[in-house]
C-alpha positions in Angstrom: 0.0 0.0 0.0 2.7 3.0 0.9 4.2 1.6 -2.1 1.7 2.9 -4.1 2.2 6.3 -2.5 3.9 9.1 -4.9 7.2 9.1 -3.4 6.8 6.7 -1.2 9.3 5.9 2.0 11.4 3.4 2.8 10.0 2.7 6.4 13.2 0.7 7.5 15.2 3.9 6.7 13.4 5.9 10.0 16.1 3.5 12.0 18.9 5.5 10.6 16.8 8.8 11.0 15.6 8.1 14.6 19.9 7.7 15.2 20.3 10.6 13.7 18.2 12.7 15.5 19.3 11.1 18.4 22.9 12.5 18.0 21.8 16.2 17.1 19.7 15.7 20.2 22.8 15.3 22.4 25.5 17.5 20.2 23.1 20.5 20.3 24.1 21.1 24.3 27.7 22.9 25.1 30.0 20.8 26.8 29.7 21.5 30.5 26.3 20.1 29.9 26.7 17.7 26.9 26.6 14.5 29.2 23.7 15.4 31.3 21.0 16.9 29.0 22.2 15.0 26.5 21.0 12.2 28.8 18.0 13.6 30.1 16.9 14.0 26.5 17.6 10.4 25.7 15.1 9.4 28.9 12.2 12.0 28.1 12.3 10.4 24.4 12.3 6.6 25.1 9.9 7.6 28.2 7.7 9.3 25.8 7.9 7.0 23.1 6.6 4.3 25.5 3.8 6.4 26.9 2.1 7.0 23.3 2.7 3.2 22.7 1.0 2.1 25.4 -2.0 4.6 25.3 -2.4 4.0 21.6 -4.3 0.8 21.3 -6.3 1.7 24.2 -7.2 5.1 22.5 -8.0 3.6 19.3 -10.2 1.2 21.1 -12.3 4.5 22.5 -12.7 6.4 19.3 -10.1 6.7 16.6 -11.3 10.1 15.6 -10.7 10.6 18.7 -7.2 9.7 18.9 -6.7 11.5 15.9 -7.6 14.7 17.0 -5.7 14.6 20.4 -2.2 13.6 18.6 -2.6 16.5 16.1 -4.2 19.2 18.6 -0.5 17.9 21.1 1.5 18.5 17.1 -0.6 22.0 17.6 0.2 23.2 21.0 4.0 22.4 20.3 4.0 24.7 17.4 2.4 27.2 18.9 4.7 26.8 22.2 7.7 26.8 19.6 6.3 29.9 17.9 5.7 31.9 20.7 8.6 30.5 23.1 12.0 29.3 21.6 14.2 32.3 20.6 15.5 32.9 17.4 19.4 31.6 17.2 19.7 32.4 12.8 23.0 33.7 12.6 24.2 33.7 16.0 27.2 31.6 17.4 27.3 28.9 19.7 28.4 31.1 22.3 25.9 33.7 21.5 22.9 31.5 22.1 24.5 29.7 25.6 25.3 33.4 26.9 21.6 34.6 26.0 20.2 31.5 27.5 22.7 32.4 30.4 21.5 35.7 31.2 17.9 34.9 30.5 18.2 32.1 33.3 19.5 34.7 35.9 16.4 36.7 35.4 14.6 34.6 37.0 
C-alpha cells in the first residue's frame, strides 16, 4: 500500500533517522552540559515513546477520531509553544545562544 504512495518511504530507513536525531539531540548542548541533558533527553524520548505506545491501542479502542484529533491538537500546541517561546538563534554563534540562555536564566 505505501508503495503505491507518490514518493513513497522506505520505512526501514526511519532507524537510521531516529539515530540521527538522536545524535543532534545530544551535540546541540555545550560541553559543560553535553553528558547530562544529552541524557535527560535520551530518557524524556524513550519515556515518551513508551507512553504513546502504550495509550495507543487503548485510545483507538475508545474512538479513533478521537485519537486523531488529540495527537494532532498535542503537534498544535508544540508549534504554537515553539512559535511563541523558543528564541530565534539564525546567525548567532554557539556562544551567542548559551550566553543569552545564560542571562535569561538569571532573570529569574
Amino acid at each position: 500500500m505505501l508503495r503505491m504512495l507518490p514518493g513513497s518511504l522506505d520505512l526501514h530507513k526511519w532507524k537510521e533517522v531516529s539515530l540521527v536525531l538522536a545524535l543532534v539531540g545530544v551535540l546541540i548542548f555545550p560541553i559543560n552540559a553535553k553528558g547530562s541533558a544529552g541524557s535527560l533527553v535520551t530518557l524524556v524520548s524513550w519515556l515518551c515513546s513508551w507512553i504513546v505506545s502504550y495509550a495507543f491501542n487503548f485510545l483507538m479502542s475508545w474512538s479513533s477520531a478521537g485519537t486523531f484529533f488529540m495527537f494532532s491538537s498535542i503537534c498544535g500546541f508544540t508549534v504554537l509553544f515553539i512559535a511563541k517561546l523558543e528564541p530565534e538563534t539564525k546567525g548567532s554563534t554557539l556562544e551567542e545562544i548559551q550566553a543569552s540562555l545564560n542571562s535569561f536564566s538569571s532573570k529569574r
